[in-house]
C-alpha positions in Angstrom: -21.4 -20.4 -5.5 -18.6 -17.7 -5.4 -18.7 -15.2 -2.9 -18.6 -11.3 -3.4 -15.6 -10.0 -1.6 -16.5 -6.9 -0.6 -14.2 -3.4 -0.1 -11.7 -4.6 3.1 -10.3 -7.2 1.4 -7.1 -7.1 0.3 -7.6 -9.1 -3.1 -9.8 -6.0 -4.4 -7.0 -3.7 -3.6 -4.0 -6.0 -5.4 -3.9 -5.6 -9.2 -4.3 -9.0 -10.7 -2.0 -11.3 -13.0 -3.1 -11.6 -16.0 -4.3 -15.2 -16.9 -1.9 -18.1 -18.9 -3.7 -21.0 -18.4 -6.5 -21.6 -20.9 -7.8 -24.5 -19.2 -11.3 -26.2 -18.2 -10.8 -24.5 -14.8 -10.5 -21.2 -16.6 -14.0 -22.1 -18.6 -15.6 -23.5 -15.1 -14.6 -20.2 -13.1 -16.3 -17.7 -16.0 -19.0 -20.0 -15.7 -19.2 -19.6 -12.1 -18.4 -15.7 -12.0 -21.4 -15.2 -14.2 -23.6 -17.4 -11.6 -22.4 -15.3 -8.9 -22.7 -12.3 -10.7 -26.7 -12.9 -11.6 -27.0 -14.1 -8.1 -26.8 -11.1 -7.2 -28.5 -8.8 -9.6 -24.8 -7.5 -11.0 -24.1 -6.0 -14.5 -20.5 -7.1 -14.5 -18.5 -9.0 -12.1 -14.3 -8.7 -12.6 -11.9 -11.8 -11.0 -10.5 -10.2 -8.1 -14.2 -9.4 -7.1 -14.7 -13.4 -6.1 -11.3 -13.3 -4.7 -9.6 -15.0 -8.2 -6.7 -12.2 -8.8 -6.9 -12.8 -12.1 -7.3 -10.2 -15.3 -11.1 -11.2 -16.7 -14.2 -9.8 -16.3 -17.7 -10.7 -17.3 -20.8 -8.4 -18.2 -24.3 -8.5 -19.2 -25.7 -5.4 -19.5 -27.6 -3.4 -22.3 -28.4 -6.3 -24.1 -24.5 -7.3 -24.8 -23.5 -9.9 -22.4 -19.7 -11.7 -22.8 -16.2 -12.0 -21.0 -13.1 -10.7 -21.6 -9.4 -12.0 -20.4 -6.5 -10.0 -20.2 -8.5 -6.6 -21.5 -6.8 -4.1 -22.6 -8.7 -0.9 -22.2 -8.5 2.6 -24.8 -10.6 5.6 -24.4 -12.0 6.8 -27.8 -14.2 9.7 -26.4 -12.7 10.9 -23.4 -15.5 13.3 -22.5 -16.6 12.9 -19.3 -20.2 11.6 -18.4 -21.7 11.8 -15.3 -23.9 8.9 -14.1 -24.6 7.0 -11.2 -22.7 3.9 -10.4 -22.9 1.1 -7.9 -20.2 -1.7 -6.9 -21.3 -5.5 -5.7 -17.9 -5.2 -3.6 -19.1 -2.1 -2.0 -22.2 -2.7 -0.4 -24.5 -0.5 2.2 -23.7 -3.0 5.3 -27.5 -3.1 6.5 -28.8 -3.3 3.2 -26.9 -5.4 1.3 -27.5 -3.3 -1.5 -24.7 -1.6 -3.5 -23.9 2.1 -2.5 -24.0 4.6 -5.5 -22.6 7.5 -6.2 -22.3 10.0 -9.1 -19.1 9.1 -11.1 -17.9 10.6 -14.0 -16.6 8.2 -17.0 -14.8 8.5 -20.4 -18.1 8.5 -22.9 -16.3 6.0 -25.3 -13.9 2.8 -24.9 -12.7 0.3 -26.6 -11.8 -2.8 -24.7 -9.4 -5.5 -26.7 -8.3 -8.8 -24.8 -9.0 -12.7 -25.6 -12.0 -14.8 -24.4 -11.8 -18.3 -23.2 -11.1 -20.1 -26.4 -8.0 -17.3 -26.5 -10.2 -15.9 -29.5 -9.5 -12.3 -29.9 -12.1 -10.0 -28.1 -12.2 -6.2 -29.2 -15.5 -4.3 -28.1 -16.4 -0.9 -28.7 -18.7 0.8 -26.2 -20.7 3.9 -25.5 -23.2 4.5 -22.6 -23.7 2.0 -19.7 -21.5 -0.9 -21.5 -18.8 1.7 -21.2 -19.2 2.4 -18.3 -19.2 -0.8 -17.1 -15.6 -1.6 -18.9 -13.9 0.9 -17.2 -15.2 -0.6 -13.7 -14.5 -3.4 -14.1 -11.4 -2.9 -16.1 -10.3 -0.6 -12.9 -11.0 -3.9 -10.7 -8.2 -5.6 -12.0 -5.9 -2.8 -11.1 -6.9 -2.8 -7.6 -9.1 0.0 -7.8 -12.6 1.1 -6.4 -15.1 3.7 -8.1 -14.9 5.4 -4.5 -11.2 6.2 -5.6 -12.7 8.8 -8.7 -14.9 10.1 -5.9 -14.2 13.3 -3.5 -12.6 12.2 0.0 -15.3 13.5 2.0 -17.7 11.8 -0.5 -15.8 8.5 -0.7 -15.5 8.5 3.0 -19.1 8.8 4.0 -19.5 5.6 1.9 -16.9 3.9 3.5 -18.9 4.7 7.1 -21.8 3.1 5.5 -20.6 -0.2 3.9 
């Protein structure tokens, strides 16, 4: 099974390539980052998160589960919405357990991009699956939801993971 990287890593700080090869190691390694991802209790799980610097995510979360190469990501409602979020790649370091923090988020997103068949993909999303899109989206430019975060905020969670 894949591991988590978690924040330290230099992978989850590089933005990824986006992915040309529609192979069967492309089909095996979504198959896998969905393994690792329910391993783990995750909701979405993005390439450079298993140390693959690659443009895909996967997701399964409020009952719309999928995967999405080389997305593309537009906000459609950019008020913000404040909710809690929690990253597999930022864990508490005694717990195990992802460290969350209050994050605000555009309240509507459309993600476009191709799936593994290189079918086109184009997703609308409110709620907690938009949420989740612009996480994971934000993954595959290098960044962390601790960056949207106040320093002194994003540093006491950095003391902790």
């Amino acid at each position: 099974m894949r591991e988590i990287r978690i924040i330290g890593d230099p992978v989850l700080r590089t933005p990824a390539e986006p992915v040309t090869d529609f192979d069967r190691e492309l089909r095996r390694l979504i198959d896998e980052m969905f393994e690792a991802m329910y391993a783990v209790q995750g909701v979405g799980l993005a390439g450079p998160q298993i140390g693959v610097s690659r443009r895909l995510f996967v997701y399964d979360i409020s009952g719309r589960k999928g995967h999405v190469i080389n997305p593309v990501l537009t906000v459609d409602d950019p008020e913000e919405v404040l909710d809690e979020e929690g990253c597999l790649s930022v864990p508490d370091r005694r717990t195990r357990r992802p460290i969350y923090a209050t994050v605000g988020r555009a309240a509507g997103v459309t993600v476009e991009g191709i799936d593994r068949l290189q079918r086109p993909v184009r997703v609308k999303a409110r709620g907690s699956l938009a949420r989740c899109f612009q996480h994971e989206t934000e993954h595959l430019d290098g960044k962390l939801y601790i960056d949207r975060l106040p320093r002194n905020e994003a540093r006491s969670i950095m003391l902790r993971a």
